[in-house]
C-alpha positions in Angstrom: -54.3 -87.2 -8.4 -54.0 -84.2 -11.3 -50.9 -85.0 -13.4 -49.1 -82.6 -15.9 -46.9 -83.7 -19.2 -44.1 -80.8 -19.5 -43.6 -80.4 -23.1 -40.8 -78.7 -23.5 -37.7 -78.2 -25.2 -34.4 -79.1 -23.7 -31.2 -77.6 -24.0 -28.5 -80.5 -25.2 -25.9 -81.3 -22.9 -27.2 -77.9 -20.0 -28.1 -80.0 -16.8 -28.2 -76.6 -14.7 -30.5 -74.9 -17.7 -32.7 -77.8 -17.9 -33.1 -78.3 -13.8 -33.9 -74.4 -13.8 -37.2 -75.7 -16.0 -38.0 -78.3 -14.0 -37.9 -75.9 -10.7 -39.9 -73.1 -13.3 -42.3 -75.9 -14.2 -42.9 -77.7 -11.0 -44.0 -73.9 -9.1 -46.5 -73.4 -11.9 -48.2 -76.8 -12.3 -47.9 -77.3 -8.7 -50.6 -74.0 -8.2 -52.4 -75.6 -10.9 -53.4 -78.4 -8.4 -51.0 -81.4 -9.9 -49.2 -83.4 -7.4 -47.3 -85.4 -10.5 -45.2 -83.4 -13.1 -43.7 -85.5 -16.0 -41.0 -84.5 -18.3 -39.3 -86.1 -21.2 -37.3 -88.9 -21.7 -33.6 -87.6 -21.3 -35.0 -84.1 -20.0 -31.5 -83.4 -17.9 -29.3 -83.9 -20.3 -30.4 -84.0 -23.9 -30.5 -87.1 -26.8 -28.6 -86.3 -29.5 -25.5 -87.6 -28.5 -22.9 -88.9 -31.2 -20.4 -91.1 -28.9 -20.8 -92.8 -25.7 -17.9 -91.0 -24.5 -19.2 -87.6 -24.9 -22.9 -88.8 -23.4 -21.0 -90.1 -20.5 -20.2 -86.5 -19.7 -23.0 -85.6 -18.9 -24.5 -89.1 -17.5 -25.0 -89.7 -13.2 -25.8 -92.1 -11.4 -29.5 -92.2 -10.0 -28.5 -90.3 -6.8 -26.6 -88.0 -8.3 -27.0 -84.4 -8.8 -30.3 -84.3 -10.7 -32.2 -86.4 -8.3 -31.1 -84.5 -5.4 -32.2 -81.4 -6.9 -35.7 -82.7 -8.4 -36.3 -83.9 -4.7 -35.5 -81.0 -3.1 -37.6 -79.2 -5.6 -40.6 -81.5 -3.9 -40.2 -81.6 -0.7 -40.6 -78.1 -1.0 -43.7 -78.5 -3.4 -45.3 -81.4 -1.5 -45.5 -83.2 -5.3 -44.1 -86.1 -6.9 -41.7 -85.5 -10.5 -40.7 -88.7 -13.5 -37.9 -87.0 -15.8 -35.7 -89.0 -18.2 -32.0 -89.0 -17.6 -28.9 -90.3 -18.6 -27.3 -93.1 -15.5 -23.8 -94.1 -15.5 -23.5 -97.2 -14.0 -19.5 -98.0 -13.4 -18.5 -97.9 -18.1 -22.4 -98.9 -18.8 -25.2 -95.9 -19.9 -28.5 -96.1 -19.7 -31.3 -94.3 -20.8 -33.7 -93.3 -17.3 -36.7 -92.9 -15.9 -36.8 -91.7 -12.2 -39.3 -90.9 -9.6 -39.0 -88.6 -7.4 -40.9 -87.3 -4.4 -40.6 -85.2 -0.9 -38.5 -88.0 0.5 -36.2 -88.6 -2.3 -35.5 -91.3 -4.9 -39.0 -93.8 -5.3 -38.0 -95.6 -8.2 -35.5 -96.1 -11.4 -36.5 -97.8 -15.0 -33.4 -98.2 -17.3 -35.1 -98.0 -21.1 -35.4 -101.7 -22.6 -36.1 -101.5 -26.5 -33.5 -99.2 -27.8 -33.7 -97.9 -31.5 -30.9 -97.1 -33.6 -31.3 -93.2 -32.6 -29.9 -90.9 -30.8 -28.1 -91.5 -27.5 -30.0 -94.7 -27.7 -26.8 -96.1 -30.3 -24.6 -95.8 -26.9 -26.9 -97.2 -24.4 -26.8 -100.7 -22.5 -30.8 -102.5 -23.0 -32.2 -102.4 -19.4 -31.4 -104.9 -17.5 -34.4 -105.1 -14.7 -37.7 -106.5 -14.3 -40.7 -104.0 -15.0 -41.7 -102.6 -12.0 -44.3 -100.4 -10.4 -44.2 -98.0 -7.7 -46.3 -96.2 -5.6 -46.9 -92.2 -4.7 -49.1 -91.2 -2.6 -51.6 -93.9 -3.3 -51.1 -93.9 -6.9 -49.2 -97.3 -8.2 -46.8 -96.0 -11.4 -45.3 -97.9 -14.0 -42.4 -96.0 -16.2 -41.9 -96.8 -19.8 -39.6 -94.9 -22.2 -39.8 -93.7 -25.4 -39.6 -96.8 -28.5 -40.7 -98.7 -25.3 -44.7 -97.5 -26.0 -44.9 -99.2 -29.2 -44.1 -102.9 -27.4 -47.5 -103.7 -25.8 -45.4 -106.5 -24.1 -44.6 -103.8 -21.9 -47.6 -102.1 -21.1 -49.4 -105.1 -20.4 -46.9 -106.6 -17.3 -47.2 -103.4 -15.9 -50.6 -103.3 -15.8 -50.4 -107.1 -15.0 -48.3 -106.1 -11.7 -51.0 -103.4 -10.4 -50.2 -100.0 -12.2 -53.0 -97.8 -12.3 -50.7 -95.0 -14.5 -48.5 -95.6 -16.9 -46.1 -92.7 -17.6 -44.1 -92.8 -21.2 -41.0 -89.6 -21.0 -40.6 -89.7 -24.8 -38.3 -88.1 -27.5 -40.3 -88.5 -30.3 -39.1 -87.2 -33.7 -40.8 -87.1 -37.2 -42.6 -90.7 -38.0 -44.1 -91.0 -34.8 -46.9 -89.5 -35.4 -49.0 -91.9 -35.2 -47.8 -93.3 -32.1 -48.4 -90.5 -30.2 -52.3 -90.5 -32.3 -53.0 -94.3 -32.1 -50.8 -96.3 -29.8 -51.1 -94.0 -26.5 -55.0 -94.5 -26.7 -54.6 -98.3 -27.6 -52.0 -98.7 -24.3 -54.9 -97.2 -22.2 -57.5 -99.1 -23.5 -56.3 -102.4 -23.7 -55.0 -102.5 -20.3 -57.7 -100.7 -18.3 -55.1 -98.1 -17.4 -54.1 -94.2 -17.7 -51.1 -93.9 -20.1 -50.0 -90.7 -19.8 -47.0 -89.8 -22.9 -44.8 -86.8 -22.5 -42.6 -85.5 -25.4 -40.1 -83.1 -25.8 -40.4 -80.4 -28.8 -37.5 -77.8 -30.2 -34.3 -79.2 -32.5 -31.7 -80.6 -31.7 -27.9 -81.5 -33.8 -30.5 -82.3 -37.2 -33.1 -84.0 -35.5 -36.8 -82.1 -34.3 -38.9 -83.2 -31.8 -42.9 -83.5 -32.9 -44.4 -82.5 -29.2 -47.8 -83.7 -29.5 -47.9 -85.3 -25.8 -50.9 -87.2 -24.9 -53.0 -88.5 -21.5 -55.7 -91.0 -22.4 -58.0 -92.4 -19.8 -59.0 -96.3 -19.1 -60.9 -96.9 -22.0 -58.5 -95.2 -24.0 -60.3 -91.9 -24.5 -58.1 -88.4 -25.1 -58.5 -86.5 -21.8 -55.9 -84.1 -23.1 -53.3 -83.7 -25.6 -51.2 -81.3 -27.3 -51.6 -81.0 -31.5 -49.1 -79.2 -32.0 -45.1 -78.8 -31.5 -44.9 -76.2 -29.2 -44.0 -75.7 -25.5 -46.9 -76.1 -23.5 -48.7 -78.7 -20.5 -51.2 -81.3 -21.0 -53.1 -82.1 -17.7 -55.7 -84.7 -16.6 -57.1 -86.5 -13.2 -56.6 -89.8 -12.2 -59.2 -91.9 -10.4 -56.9 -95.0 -9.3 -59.8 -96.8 -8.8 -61.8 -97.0 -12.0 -57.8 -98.1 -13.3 -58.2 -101.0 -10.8 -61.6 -102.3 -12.0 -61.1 -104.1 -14.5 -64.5 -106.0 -15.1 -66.7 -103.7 -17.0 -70.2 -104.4 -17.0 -71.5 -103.1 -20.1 -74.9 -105.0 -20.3 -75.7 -107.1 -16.9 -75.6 -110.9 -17.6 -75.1 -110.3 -21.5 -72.0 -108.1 -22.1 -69.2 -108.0 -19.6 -65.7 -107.4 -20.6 -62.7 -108.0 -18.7 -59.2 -108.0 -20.6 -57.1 -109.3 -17.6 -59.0 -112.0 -16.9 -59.9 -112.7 -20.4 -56.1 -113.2 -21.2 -55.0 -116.7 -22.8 -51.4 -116.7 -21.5 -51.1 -120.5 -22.9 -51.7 -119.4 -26.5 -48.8 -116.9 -26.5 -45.8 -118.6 -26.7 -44.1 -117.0 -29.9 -43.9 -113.9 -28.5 -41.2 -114.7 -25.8 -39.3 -116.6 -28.4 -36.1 -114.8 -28.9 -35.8 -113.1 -32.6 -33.2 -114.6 -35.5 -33.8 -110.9 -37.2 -30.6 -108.5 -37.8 -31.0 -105.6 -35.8 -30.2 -102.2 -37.8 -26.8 -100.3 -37.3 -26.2 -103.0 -34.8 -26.2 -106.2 -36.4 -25.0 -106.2 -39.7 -21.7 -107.5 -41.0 -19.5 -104.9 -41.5 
């Protein structure tokens, strides 16, 4: 399967402006071969919120408008879309990954880690299990954003089959060197594709650095963008070099196999919940 990142700006609070991308973007990469377009994390609706009652505007649940339209949009493509969004659930908001494909609605991820950012301030932590689905034969984890620099996270979906993982991101200044370092390192320590998709353009203050990234199994660039402008990043995926996961290097002297290798007994401390203030959240007022 060809993917293509969309990185792109997006127009703060302009669901109809933004959709009209996604239906511009989707007929292009779609004649370019790719059967999976990703955009950015909160692509429908924008980030830079400043109360949860004016994101909640703008917010929908998962079969709402947005979806509809995104799955219209392939049905009549014959492809598969993941764009962020902003769910209302009854008085909770999350931040959203969907996927989307000829038949409708595949699968949701509400945004676990939240930083004190944006939108994000506002937003209830997800409250489901990672999960992976499948399109067209490809198995698809979702990940979000601050989620990328948790390797918790990568790692049990890559534990639960995922041959891509797919990070819709809104990445501003200072995370540079996720976007450099960590994508590569999600790749390669978990035998998978990690593909990250940011947004560029300004928004109320706060810029967006672009510089959206695929990396392949062993965590090599296939493409990425260097720069902050509007513009695609594209790669192949061959789900099944993502689903070997012993790699012979040397026969009989140097085989390496990172799932198999794992010592799950040794890693206690790092499910043990956290006595640490969390900023803007957390401290006495």
């Amino acid at each position: 399967m060809q993917i293509s990142g969309i990185q792109t700006d997006v127009i703060l609070g302009d669901r109809a402006a933004n959709l009209e991308r996604m239906r511009t973007a989707i007929i292009q990469e779609v004649e370019q071969s790719s059967r999976l377009i990703v955009f950015p994390e909160c692509f429908t609706t924008g980030y830079c919120f400043d109360s949860l009652d004016e994101a909640m505007t703008v917010a929908e649940p998962v079969d709402g408008k947005s979806v509809a339209a995104a799955a219209a949009l392939c049905e009549e493509h014959k492809c598969f879309t993941v764009f962020g969004m902003l769910e209302r659930d009854g008085d909770r908001l999350f931040n959203t990954a969907v996927l989307v494909g000829p038949n409708g609605l595949l699968g949701s991820y509400r945004k676990i880690h939240l930083p004190y950012l944006g939108v994000d301030r506002f937003t209830t932590p997800g409250d489901r299990p990672f999960e992976v689905f499948e399109a067209d034969g490809v198995r698809i984890g979702m990940l979000i954003c601050y989620d990328g620099g948790f390797p918790e996270a990568s790692r049990v979906l890559a534990l639960k089959g995922a041959d891509v993982v797919v990070l819709p991101t809104n990445w501003p200044p200072g995370a540079e060197y996720m976007s450099a370092f960590s994508v590569n390192c999600r790749a390669m320590e978990n035998g998978i594709y990690f593909a990250a998709v940011n947004r560029v353009g300004t928004e109320r203050g706060f810029s967006f650095i672009g510089q959206s990234r695929i990396c392949n199994t062993v965590g090599a660039t296939m493409d990425a963008a260097e720069n902050t402008q509007e513009t695609v990043v594209r790669a192949t995926l061959d789900v099944a070099v993502a689903r070997e996961k012993r790699i012979v290097r040397v026969p009989g002297k140097h085989v390496i196999d990172r799932m198999a290798d794992r010592r799950p007994e040794m890693y206690g401390p790092i499910c043990e919940p956290h006595s640490l203030l969390r900023p803007g959240r957390d401290e006495p007022a």
